[in-house]
Phi, psi and omega in degrees: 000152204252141173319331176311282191315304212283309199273341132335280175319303170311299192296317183302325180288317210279010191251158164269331204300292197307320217265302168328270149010294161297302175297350185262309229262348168290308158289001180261350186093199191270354197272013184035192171243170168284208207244300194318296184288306181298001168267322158322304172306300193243053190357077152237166217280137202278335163322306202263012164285273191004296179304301167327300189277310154302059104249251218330321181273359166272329173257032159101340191243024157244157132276149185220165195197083207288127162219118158087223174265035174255167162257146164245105168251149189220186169249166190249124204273353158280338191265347158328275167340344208239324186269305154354295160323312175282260183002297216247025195275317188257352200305160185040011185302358186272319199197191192263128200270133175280154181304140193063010196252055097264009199244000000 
């Protein structure tokens, strides 16, 4: 992953709103919520969803998806995976990492 990508995703993620938002949408899995129940859910303003999930989906970690007249949005778990990954890539690469702290 190119340092660009990681810090776009980290920024996006860097709001309590997006980060609810992501955290919600990691636990319903892949099959997401609509734009409507996730504004809901975490009673914010349906404008400021809009927004919130346009920066996410901008920086790569939802999917969205029209079925019928809903937007669906979910995350998208390689790139989740991927920024993780990027994260935890070099650890302890210096010395012998004490237990657990790579597992």
């Amino acid at each position: 992953m190119k340092p660009a990508v990681a810090v776009a995703r980290l920024s996006a993620l860097a709001q309590e709103s997006r980060l609810a938002v992501f955290r919600l949408l990691v636990q319903r899995g892949p099959e997401g919520l609509p734009a409507g129940e996730i504004a809901a859910r975490l009673k914010v303003p349906q404008a400021t969803m809009s927004f919130h999930l346009k920066e996410l989906s901008r920086a790569g970690l939802l999917r969205s998806r029209q079925q019928g007249r809903f937007i669906y949005y979910a995350p998208d778990f390689k790139a989740m995976q991927g920024l993780v990954g990027y994260l935890t890539e070099n650890c302890c690469a210096e010395s012998a990492c004490a237990p657990g702290v790579c597992s």
